[in-house]
mmCIF file as gemmi writes it, N, C-alpha and C atoms, coordinates in Angstrom:
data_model
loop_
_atom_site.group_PDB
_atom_site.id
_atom_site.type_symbol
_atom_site.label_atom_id
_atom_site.label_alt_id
_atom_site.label_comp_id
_atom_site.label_asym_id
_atom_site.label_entity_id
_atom_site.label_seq_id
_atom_site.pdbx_PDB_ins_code
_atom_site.Cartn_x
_atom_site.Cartn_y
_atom_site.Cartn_z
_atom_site.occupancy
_atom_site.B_iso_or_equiv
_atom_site.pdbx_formal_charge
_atom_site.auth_seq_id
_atom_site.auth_asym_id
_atom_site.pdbx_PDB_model_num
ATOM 1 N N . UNK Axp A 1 ? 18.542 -135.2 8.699 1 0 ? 1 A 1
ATOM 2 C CA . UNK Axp A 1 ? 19.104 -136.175 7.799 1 0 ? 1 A 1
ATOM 3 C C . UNK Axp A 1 ? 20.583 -136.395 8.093 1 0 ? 1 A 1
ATOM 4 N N . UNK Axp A 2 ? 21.409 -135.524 8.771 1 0 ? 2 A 1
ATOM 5 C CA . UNK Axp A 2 ? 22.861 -135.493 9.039 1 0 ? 2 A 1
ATOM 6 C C . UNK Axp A 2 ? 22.765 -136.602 9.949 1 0 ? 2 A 1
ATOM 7 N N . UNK Axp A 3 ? 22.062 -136.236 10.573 1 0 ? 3 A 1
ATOM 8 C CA . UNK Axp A 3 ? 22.354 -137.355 11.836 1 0 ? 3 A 1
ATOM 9 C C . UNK Axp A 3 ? 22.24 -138.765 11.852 1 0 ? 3 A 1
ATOM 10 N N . UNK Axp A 4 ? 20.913 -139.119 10.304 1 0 ? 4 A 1
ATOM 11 C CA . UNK Axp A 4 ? 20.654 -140.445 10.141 1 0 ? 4 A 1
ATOM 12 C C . UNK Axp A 4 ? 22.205 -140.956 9.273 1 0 ? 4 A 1
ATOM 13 N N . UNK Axp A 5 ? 22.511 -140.305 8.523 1 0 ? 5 A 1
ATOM 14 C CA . UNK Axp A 5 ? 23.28 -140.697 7.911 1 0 ? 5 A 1
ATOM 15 C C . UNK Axp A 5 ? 25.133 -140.548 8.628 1 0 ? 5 A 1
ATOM 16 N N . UNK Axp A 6 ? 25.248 -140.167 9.964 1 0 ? 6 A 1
ATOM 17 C CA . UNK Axp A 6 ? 26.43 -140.095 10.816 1 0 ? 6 A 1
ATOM 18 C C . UNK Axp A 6 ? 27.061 -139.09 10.37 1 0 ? 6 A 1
ATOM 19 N N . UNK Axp A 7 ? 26.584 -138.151 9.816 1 0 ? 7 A 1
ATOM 20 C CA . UNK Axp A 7 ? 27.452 -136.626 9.78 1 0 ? 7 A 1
ATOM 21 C C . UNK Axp A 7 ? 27.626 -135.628 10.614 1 0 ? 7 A 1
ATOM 22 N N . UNK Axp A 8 ? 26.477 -135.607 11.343 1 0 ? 8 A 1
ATOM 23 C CA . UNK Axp A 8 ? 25.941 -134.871 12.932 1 0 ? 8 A 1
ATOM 24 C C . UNK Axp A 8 ? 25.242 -135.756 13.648 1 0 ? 8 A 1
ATOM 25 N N . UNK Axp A 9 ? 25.806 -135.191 15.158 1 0 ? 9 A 1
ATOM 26 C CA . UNK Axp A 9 ? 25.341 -136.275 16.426 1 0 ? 9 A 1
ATOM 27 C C . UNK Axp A 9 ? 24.244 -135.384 16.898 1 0 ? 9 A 1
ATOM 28 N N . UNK Axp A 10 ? 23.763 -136.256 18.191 1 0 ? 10 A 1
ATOM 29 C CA . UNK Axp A 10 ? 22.424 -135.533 18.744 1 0 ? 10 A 1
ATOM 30 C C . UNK Axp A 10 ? 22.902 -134.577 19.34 1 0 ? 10 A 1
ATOM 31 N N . UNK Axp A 11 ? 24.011 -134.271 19.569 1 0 ? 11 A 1
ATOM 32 C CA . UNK Axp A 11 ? 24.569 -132.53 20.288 1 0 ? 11 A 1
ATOM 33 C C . UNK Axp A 11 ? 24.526 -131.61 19.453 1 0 ? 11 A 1
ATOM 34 N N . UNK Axp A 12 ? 24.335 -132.043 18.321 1 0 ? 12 A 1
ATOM 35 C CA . UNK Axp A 12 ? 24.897 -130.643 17.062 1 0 ? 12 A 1
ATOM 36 C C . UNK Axp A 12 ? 23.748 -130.334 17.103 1 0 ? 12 A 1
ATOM 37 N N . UNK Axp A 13 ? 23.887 -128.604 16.864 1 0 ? 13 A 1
ATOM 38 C CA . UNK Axp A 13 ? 22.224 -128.296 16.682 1 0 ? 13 A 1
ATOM 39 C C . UNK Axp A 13 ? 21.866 -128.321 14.975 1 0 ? 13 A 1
ATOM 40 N N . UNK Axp A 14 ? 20.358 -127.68 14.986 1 0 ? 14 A 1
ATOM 41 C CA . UNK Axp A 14 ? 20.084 -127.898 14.031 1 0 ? 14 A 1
ATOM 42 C C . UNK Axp A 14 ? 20.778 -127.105 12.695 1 0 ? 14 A 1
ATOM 43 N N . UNK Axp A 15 ? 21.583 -126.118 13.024 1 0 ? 15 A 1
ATOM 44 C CA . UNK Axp A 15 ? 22.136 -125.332 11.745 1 0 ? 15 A 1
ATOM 45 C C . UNK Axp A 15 ? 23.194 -125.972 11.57 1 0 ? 15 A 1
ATOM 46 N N . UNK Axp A 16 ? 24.302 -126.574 12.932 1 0 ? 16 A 1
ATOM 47 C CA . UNK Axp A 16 ? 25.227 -127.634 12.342 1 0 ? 16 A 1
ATOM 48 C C . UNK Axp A 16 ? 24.731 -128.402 11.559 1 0 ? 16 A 1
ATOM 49 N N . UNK Axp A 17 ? 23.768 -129.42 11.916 1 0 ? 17 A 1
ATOM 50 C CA . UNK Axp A 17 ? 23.583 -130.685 11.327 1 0 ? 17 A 1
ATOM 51 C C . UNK Axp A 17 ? 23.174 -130.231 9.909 1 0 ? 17 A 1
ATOM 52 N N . UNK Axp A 18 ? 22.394 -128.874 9.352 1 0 ? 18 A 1
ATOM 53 C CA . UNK Axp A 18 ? 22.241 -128.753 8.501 1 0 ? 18 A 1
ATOM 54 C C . UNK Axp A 18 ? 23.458 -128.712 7.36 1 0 ? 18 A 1
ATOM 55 N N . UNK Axp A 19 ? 24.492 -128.182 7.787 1 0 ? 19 A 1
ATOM 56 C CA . UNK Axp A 19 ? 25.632 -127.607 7.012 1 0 ? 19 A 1
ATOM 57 C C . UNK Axp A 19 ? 26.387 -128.974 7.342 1 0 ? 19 A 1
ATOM 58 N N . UNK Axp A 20 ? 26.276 -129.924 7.895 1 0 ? 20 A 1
ATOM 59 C CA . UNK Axp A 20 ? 27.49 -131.451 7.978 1 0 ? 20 A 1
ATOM 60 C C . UNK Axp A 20 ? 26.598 -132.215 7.214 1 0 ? 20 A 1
ATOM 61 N N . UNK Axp A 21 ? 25.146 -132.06 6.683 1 0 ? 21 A 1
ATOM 62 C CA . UNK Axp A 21 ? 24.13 -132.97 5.641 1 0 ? 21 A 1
ATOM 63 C C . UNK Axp A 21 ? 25.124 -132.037 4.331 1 0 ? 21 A 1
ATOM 64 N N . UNK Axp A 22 ? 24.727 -130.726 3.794 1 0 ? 22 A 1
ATOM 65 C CA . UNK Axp A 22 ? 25.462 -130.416 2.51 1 0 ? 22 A 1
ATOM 66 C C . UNK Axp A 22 ? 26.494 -131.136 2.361 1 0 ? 22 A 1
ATOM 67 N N . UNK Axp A 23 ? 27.65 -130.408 3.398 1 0 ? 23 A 1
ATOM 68 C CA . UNK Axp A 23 ? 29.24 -131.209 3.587 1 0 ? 23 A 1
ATOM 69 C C . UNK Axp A 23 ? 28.922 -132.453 2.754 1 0 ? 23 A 1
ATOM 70 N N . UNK Axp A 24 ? 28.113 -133.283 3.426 1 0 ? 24 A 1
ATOM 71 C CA . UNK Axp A 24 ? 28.276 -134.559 3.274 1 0 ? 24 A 1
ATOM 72 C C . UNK Axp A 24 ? 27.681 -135.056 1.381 1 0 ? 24 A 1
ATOM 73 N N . UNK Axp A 25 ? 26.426 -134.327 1.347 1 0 ? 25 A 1
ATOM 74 C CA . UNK Axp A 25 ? 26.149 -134.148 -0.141 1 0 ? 25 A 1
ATOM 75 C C . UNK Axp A 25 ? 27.124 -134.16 -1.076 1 0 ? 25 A 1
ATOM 76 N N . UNK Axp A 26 ? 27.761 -132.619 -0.547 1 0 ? 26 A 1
ATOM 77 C CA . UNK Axp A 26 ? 29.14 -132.332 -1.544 1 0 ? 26 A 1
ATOM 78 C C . UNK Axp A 26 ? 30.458 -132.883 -1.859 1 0 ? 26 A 1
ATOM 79 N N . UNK Axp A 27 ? 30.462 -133.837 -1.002 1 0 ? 27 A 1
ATOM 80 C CA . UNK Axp A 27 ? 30.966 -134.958 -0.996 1 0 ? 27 A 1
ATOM 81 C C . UNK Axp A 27 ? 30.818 -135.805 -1.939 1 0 ? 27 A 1
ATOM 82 N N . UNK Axp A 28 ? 29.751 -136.565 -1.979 1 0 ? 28 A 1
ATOM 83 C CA . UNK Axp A 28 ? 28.826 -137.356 -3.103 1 0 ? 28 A 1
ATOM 84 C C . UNK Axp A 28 ? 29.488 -137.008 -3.881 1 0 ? 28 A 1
ATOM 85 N N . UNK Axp A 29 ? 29.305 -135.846 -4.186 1 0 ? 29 A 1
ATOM 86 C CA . UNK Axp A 29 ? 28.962 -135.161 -5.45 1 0 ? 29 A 1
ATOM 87 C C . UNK Axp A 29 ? 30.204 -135.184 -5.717 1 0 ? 29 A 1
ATOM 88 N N . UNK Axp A 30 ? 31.394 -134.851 -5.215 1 0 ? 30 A 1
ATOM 89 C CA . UNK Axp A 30 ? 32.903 -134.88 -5.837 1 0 ? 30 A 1
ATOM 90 C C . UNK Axp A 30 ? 33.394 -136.37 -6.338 1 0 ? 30 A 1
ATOM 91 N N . UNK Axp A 31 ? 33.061 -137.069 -4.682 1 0 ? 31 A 1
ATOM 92 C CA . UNK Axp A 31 ? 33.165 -138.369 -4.916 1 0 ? 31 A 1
ATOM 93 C C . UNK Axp A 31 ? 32.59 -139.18 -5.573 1 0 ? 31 A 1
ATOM 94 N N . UNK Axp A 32 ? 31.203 -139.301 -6.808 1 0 ? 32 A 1
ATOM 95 C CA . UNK Axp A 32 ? 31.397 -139.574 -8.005 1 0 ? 32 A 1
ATOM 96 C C . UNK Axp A 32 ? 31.528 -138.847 -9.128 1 0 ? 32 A 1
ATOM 97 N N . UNK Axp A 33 ? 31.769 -137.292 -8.64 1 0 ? 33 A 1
ATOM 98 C CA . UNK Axp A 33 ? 32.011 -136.746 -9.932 1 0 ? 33 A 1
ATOM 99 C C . UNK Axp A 33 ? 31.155 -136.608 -10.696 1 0 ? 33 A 1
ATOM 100 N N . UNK Axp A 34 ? 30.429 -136.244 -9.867 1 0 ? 34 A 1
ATOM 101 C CA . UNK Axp A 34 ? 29.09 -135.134 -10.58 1 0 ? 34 A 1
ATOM 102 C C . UNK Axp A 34 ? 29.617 -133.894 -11.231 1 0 ? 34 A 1
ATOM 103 N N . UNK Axp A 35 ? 29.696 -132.977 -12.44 1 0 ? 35 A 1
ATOM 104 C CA . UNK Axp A 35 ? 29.896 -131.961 -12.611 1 0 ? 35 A 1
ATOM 105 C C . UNK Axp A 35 ? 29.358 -130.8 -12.108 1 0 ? 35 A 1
ATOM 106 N N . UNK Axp A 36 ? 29.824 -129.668 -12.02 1 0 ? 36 A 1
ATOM 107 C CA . UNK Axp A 36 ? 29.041 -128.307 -11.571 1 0 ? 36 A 1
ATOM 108 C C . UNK Axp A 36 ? 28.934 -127.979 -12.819 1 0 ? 36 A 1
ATOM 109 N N . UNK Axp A 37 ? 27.614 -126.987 -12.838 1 0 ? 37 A 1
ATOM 110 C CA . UNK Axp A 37 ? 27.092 -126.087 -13.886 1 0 ? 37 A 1
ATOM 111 C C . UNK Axp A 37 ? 28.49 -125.812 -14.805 1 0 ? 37 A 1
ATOM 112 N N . UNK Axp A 38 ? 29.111 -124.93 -14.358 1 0 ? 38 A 1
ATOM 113 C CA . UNK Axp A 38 ? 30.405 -124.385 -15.147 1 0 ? 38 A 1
ATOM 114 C C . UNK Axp A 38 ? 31.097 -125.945 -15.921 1 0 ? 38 A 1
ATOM 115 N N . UNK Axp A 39 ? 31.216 -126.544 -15.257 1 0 ? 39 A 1
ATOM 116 C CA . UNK Axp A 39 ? 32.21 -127.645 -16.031 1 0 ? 39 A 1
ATOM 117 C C . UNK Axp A 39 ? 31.559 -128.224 -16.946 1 0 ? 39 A 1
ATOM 118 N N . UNK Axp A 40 ? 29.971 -128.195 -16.469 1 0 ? 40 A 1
ATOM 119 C CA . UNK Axp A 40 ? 28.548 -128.654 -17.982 1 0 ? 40 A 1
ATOM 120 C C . UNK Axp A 40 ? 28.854 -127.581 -19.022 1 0 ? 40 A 1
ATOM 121 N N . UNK Axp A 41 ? 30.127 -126.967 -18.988 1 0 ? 41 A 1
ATOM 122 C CA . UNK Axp A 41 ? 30.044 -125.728 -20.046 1 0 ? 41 A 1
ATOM 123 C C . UNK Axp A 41 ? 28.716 -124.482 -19.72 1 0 ? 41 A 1
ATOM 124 N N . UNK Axp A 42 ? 28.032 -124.385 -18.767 1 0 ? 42 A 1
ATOM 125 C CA . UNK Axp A 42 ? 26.831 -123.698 -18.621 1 0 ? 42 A 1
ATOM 126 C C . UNK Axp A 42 ? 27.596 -122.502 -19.002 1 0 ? 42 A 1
ATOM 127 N N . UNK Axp A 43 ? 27.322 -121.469 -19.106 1 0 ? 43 A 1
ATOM 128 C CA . UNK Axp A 43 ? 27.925 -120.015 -18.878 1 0 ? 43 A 1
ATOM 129 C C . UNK Axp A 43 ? 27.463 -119.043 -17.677 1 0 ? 43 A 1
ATOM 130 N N . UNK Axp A 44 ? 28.216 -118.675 -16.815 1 0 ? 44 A 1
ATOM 131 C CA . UNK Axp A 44 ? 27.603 -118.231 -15.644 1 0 ? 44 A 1
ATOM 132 C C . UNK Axp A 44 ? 26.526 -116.741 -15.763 1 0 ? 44 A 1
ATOM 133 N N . UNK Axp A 45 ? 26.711 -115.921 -16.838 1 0 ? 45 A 1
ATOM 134 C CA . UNK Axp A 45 ? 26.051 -115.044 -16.987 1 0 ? 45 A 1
ATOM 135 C C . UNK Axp A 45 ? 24.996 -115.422 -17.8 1 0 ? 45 A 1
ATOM 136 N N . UNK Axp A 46 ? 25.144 -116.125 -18.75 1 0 ? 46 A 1
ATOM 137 C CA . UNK Axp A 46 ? 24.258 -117.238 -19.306 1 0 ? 46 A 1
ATOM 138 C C . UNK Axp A 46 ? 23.164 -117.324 -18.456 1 0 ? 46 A 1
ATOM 139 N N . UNK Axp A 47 ? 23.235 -118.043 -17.474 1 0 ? 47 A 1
ATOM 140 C CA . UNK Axp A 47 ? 22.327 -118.734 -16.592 1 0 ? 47 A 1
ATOM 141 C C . UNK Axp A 47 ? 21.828 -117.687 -15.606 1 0 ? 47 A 1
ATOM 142 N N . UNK Axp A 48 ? 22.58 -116.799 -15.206 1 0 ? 48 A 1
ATOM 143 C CA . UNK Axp A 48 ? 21.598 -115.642 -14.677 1 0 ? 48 A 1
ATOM 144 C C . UNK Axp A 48 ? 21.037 -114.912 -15.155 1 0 ? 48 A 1
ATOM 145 N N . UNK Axp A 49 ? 21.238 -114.65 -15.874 1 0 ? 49 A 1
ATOM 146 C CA . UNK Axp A 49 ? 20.138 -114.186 -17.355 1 0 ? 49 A 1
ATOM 147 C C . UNK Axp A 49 ? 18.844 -114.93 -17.246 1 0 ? 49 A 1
ATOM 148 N N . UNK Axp A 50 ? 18.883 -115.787 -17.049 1 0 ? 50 A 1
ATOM 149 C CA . UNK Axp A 50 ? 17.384 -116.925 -17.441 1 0 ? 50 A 1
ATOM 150 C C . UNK Axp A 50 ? 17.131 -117.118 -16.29 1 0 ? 50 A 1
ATOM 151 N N . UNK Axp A 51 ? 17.363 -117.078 -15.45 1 0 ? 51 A 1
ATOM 152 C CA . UNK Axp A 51 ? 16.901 -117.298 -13.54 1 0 ? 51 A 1
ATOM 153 C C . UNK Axp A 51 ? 15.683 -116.414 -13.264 1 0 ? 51 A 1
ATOM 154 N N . UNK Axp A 52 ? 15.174 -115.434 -14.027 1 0 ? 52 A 1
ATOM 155 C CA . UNK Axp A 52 ? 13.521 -115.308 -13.83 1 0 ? 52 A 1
ATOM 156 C C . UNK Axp A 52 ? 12.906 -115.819 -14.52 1 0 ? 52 A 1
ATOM 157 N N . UNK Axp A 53 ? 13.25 -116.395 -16.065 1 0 ? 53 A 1
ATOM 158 C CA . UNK Axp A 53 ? 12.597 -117.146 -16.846 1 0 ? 53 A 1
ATOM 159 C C . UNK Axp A 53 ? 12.349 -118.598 -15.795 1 0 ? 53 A 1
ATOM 160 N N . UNK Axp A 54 ? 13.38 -119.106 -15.51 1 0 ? 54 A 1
ATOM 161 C CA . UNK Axp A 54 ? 13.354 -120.283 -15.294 1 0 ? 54 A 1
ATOM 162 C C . UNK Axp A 54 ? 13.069 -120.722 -13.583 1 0 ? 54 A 1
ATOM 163 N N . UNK Axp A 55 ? 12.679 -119.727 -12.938 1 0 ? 55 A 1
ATOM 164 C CA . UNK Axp A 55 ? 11.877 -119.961 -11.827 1 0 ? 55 A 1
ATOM 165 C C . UNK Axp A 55 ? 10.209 -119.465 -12.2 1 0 ? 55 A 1
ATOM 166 N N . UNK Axp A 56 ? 10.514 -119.164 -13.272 1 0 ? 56 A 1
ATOM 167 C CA . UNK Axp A 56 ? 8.798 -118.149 -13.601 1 0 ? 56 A 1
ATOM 168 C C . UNK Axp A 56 ? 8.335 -119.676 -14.335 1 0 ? 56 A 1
ATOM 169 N N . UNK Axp A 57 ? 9.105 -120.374 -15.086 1 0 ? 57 A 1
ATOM 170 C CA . UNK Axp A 57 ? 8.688 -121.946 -15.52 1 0 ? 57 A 1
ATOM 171 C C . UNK Axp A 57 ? 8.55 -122.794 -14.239 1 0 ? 57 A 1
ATOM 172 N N . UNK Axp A 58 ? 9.531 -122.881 -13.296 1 0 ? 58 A 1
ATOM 173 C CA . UNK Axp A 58 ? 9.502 -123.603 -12.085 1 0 ? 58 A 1
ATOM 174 C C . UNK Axp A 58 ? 7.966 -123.711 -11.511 1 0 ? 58 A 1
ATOM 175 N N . UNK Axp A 59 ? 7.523 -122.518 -11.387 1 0 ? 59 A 1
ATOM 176 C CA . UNK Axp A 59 ? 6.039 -122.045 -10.576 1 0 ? 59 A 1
ATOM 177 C C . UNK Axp A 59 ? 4.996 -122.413 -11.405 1 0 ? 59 A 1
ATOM 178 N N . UNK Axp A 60 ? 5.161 -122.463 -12.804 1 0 ? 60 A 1
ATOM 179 C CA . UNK Axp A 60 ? 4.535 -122.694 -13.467 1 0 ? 60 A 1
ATOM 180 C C . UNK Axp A 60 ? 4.092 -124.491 -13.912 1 0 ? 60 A 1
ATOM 181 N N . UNK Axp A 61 ? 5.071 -125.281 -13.376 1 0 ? 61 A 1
ATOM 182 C CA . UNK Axp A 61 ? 4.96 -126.429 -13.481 1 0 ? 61 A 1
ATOM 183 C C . UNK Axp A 61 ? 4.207 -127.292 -12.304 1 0 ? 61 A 1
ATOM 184 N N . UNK Axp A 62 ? 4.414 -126.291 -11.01 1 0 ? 62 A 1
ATOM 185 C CA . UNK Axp A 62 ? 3.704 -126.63 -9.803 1 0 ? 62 A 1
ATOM 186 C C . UNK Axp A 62 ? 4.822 -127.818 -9.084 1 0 ? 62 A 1
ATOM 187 N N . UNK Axp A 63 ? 6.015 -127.96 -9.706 1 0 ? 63 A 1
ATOM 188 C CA . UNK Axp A 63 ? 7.145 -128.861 -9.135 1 0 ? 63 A 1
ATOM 189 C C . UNK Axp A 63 ? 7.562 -127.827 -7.413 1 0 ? 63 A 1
ATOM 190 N N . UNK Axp A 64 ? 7.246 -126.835 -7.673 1 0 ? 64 A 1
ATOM 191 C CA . UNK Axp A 64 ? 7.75 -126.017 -6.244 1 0 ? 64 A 1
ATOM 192 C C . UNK Axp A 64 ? 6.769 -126.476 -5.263 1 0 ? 64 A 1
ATOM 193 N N . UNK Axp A 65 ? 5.574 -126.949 -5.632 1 0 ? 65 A 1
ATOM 194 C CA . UNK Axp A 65 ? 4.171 -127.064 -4.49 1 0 ? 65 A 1
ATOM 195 C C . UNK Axp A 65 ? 4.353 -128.619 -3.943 1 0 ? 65 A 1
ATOM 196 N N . UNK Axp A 66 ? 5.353 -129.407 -4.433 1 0 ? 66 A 1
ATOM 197 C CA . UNK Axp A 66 ? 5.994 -130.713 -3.883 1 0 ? 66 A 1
ATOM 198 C C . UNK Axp A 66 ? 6.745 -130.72 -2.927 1 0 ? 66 A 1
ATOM 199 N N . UNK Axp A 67 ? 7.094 -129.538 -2.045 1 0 ? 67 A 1
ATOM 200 C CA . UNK Axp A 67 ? 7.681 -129.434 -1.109 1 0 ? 67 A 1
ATOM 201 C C . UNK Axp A 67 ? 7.254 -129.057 0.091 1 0 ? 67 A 1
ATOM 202 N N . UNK Axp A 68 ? 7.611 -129.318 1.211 1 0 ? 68 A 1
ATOM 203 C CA . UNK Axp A 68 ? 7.493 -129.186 3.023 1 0 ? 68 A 1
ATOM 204 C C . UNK Axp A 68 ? 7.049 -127.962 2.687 1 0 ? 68 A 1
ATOM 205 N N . UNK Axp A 69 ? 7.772 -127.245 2.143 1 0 ? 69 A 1
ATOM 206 C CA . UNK Axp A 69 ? 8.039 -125.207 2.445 1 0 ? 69 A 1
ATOM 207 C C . UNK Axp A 69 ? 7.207 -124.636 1.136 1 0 ? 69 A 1
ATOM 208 N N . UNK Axp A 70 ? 5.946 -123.793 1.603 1 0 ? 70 A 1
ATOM 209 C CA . UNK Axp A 70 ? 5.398 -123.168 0.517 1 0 ? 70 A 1
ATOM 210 C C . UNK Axp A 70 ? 6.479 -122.184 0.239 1 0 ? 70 A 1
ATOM 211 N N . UNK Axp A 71 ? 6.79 -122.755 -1.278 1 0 ? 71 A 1
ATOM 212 C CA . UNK Axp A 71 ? 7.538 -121.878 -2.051 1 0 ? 71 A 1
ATOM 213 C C . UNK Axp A 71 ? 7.054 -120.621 -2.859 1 0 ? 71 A 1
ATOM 214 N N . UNK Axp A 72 ? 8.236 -119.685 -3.205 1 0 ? 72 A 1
ATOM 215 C CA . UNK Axp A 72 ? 7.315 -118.392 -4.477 1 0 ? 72 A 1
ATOM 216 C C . UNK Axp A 72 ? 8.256 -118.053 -5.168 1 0 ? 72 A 1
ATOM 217 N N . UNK Axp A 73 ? 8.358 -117.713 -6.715 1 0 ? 73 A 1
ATOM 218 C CA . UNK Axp A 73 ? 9.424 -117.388 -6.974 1 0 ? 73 A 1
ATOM 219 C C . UNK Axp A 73 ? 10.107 -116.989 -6.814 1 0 ? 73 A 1
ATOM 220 N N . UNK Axp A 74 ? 10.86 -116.001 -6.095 1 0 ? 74 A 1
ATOM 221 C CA . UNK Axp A 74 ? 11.737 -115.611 -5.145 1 0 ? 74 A 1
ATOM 222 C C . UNK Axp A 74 ? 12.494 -116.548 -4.804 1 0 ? 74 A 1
ATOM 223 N N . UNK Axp A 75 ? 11.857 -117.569 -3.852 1 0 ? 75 A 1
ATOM 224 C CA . UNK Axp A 75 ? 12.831 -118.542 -3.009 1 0 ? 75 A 1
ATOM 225 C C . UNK Axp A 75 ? 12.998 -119.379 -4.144 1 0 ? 75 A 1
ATOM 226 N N . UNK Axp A 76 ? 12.418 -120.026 -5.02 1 0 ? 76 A 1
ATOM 227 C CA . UNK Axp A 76 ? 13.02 -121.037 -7.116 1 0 ? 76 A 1
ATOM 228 C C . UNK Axp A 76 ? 14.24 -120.031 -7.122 1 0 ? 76 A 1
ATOM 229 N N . UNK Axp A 77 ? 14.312 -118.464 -7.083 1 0 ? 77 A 1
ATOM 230 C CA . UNK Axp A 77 ? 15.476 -118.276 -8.023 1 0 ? 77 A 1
ATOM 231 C C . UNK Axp A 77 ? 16.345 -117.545 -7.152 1 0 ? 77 A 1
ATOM 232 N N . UNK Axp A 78 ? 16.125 -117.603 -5.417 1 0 ? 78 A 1
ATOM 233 C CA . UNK Axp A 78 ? 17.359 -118.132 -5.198 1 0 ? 78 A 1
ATOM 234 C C . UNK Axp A 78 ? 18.291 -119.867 -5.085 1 0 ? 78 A 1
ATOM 235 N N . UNK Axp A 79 ? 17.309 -120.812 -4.775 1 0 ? 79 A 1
ATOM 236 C CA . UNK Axp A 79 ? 17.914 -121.845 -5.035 1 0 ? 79 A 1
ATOM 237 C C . UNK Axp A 79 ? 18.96 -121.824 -6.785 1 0 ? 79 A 1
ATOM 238 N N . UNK Axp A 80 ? 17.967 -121.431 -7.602 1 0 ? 80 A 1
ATOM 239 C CA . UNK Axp A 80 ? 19.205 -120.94 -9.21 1 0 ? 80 A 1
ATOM 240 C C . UNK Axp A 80 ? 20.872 -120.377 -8.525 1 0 ? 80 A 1
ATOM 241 N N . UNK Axp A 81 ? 20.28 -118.98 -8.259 1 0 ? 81 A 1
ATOM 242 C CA . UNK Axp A 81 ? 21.491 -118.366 -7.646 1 0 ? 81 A 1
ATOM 243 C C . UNK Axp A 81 ? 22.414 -119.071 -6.807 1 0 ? 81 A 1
ATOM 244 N N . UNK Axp A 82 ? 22.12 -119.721 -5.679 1 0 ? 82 A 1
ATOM 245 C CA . UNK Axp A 82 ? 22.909 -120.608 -5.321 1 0 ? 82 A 1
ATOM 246 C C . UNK Axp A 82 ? 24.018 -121.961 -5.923 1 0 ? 82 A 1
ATOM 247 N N . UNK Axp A 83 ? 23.01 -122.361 -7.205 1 0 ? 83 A 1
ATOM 248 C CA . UNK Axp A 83 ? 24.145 -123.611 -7.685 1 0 ? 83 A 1
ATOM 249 C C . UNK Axp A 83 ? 25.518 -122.833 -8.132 1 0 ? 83 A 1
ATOM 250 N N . UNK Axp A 84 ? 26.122 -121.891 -7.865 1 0 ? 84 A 1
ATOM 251 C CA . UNK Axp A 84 ? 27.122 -121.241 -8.118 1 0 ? 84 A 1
ATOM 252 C C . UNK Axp A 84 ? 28.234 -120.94 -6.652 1 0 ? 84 A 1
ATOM 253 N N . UNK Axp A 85 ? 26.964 -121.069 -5.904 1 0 ? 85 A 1
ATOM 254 C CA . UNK Axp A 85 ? 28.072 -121.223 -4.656 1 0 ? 85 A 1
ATOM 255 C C . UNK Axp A 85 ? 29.089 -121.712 -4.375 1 0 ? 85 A 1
């Protein structure tokens, strides 16, 4: 996707192009000013607290089985863990 969108060329490999697609996401995301969790007021211990609840709902909705990559809870609650990155 980096590459369709001119963030990575056909030389970059695939872990560049992966990390110049985020870049470019996170971008978006500043540039309209999307909030992060924390600035939604979330509470960061708050929300890890509920990160087995809320990948144990994830699996449970079958929204994880919509994806390329057979998912398991594990990989739902590290994507959680991550929006803190």
């Amino acid at each position: 996707m980096a590459r369709e969108i001119g963030a990575a060329g056909e030389k970059d490999s695939d872990e560049a192009a992966g990390k110049a697609f985020l870049e470019a996401v996170a971008g978006i995301c500043k540039e309209v000013e999307i909030p992060t969790l924390a600035e939604y007021g979330i509470d960061r211990e708050t929300f890890f607290a509920a990160i087995d609840k809320m990948a144990e709902d994830a699996m449970a909705s079958g929204s994880p089985s919509n994806t390329r990559k057979e998912m398991n809870r594990e990989d739902v609650s590290e994507i959680y863990r991550r929006l803190w990155d």
